[in-house]
N, C-alpha and C positions, 0 to 999 in steps of 0.2 A: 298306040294306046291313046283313048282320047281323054282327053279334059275336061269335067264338067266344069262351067260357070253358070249353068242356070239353072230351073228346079226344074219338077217332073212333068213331062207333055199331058196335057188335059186330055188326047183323044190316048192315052195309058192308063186300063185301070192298074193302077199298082196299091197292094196292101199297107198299113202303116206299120211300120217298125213296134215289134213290141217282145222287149228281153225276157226268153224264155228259160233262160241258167245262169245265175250268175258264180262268173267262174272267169279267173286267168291261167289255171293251168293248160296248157299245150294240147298236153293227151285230152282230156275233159271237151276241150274246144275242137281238135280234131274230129273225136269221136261224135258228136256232136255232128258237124258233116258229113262223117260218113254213114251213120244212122240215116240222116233225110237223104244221102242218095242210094240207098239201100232202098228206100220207100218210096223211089222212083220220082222224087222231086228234085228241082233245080235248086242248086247250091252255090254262093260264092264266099270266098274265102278273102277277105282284106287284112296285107299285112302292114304292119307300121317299116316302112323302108328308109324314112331318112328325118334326119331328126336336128333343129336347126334350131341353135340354143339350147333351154333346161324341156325338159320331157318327163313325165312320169313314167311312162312305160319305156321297154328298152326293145331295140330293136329288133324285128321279128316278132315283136309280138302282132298277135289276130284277134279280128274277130269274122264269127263264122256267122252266115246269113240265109235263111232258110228262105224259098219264092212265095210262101203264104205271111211272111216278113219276120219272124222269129227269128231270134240272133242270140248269141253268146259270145262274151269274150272281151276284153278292152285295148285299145290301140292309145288309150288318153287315162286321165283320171277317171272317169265318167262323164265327160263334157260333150263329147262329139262323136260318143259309139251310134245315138238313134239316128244320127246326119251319117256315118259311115253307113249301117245300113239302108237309109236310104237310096243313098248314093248306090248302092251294091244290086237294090232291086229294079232302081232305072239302067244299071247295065246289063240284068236279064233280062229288062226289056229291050233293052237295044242289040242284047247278043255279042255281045263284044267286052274286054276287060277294058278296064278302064283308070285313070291314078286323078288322086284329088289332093290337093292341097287344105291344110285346116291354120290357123294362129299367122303367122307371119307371113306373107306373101301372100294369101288368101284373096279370091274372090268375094267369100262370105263373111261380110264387116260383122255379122251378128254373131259371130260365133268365135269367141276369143277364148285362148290357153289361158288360165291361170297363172301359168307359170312364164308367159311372153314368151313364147318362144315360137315355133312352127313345125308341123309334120306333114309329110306326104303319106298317103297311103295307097298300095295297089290293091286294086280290086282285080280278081282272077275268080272266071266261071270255071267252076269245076264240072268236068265232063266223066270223072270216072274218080271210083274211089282209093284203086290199086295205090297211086304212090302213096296217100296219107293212111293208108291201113297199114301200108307195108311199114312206116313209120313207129304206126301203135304196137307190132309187133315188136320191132328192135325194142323199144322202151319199154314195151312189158316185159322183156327177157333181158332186162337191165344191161341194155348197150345204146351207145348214142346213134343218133340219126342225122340225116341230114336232107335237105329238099332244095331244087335250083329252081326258081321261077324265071321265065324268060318271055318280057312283055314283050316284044316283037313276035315272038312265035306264039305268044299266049297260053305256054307248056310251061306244065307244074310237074318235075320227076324229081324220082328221088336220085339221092347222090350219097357217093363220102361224105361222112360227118366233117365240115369244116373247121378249126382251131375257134372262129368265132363266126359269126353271123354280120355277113358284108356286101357288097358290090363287088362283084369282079367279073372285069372283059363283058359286061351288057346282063349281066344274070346275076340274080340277087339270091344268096345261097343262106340258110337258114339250119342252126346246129337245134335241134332237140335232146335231152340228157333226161334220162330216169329220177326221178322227184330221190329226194335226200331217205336212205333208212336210214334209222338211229336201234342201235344195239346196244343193248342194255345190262351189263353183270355186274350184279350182287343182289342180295337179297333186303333192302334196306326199305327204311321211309323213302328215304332220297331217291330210292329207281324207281319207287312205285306211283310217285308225285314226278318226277322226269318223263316215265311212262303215258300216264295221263295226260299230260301238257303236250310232249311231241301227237300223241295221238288228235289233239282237238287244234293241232298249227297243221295236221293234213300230211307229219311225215309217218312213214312207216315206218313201226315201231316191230323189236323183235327182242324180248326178254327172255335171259338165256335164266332155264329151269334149273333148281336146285339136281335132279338128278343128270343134267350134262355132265359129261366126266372129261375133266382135263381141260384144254386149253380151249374145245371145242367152242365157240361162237358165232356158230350160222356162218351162209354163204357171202363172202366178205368180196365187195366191187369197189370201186376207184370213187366209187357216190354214197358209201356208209361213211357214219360217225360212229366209233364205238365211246360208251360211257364205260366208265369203269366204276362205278359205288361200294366198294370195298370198303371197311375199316380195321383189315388185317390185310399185311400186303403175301403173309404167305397165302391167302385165297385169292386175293387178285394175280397174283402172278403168273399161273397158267396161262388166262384169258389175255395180259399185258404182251408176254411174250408172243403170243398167236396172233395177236392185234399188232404185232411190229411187224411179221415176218408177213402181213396183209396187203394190200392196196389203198387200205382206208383213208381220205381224204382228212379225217379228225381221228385223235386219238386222245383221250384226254381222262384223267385219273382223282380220285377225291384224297386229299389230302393235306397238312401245312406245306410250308415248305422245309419243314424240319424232316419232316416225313419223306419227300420226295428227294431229299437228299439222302436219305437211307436206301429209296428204291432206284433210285441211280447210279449209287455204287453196290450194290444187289444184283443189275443187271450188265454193271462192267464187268461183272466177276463172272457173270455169264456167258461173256462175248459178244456182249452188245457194245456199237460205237458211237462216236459222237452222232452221227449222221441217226440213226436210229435215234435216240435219243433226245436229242432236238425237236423231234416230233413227238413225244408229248405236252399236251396242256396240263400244266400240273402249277400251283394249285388250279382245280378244274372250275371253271366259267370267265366271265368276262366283266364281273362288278367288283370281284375282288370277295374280302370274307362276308360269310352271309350267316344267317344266324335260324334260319327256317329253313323247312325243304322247298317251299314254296320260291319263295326268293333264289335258294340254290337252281331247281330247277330251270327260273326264266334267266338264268345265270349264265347256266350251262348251255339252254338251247341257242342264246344270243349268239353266244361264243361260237356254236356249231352252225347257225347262219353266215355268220361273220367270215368266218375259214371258207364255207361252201361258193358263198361271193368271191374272195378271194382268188379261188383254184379258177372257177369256172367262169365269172361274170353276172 
């Protein structure tokens, strides 16, 4: 894989960079590449591989780079995506991937992190869309993914979803996870202002209907959050118990804690054990008591970012 240290050959016309989505999600940015090579243009894919000192973005993350020069996507805060794509469209003119350094160790004195630190990023021509489609499939069917780049053979396939996103034995392996749904029972101010707010942070949001019967609460994966906005815990309880017996990475319930001292020995008497139990967030969010829905709500979504970092990274 070669190294750029200097700018673009004058006998190359190459287009200038110019972001046509702006967007960090995965799928958004995949999809995105495999759109332009559907349309039978050259695409290349740069990912953030290695990260030396503070960074804003986290590892694997891309940006994707179309040959009429359109891009999407960020490997930095926004300092050094329009020099990645550059860099992306002199390697389809040279045909070949390529790795460039940005911030610490850098050839390019003019172009410094924010944050002092340094990243590499690889650039990879994509020749075909199968493995990153086959990607957008698993995550639209709410299962993880996963992709091996290997800059020696300059092949991008897909793989086993790995534990995290790393370097191993010469190939740089890259986990993609289904974006956070948030499920929502009760009928209150507080689910309908929860509702709202998950919806404009870009999760999927799923508000279980006054005629659901019983404990029902949608198709529950290892990547929901359920809210629980009760202010009766005999109407919550259905939905709590379905929500333990779940996969849900959050579980979390509206109440004091005078209150949740009643719906924990409520549900010992049900045969619920410590181990269940423990995973509720109760009282539910993450600033403590709040006095509007509004506030509750940015409460509670914090709290269910906060858990989702936690599980997954």
């Amino acid at each position: 894989m070669s190294h750029s240290v200097t700018g673009v050959s004058m006998r190359t016309a190459i287009p200038a960079p110019v972001r046509a989505l702006s967007t960090d999600d995965p799928a958004e940015i995949l999809g995105f590449a495999a759109a332009c090579l559907r349309e039978g243009g050259e695409v290349a894919l740069a990912t953030l591989v290695e990260i030396r000192g503070g960074a804003a973005r986290a590892l694997g993350s891309h940006v994707a780079v179309a040959a009429d020069g359109r891009y999407c996507g960020y490997v930095s805060g926004g300092c050094v995506e329009a020099a990645v794509a550059a860099e992306a469209l002199l390697a389809m003119s040279e045909g070949r991937d390529r790795s460039v350094i940005f911030g610490e160790g850098s050839p390019f004195f003019d172009i410094v992190l924010p944050c002092g630190g340094g990243i590499t990023v690889a650039i990879h021509l994509l020749r075909q869309a199968g493995a990153i489609e086959r990607v957008l499939d698993l995550i639209d069917k709410r299962q993880p993914a996963g992709l091996r780049y290997n800059p020696e053979r300059q092949s991008l396939e897909i793989a086993e979803p790995p534990q995290r996103t790393h370097w191993q034995a010469g190939d740089f392996l890259t986990i993609y996870r289904p974006r956070t749904r948030v499920v929502i029972s009760g009928q209150t101010l507080e689910a309908r202002t929860v509702a709202r707010l998950a919806a404009a942070a870009d999760f999927y949001v799923h508000v279980r209907e006054p005629g659901e019967a019983g404990g029902h609460i949608g198709n529950i994966d290892a990547y929901t959050a359920i809210v629980l906005l009760h202010h009766d815990l005999d109407q919550e309880a259905p939905a709590l118990e379905a929500a333990l017996d779940s996969e849900a990475f959050y579980v979390g319930a509206l109440g004091s804690t005078r209150t949740h001292h009643r719906r924990i020995e409520r549900l010992r008497k049900r045969g619920f054990g410590s181990g269940d139990l423990d995973r509720i967030r109760a009282p539910i969010g993450i600033f403590g008591p709040t006095r509007d829905s509004t506030s509750l709500a940015l409460s509670i979504l914090a709290d269910v970012a906060t858990c989702r970092l936690a599980a997954y990274g």
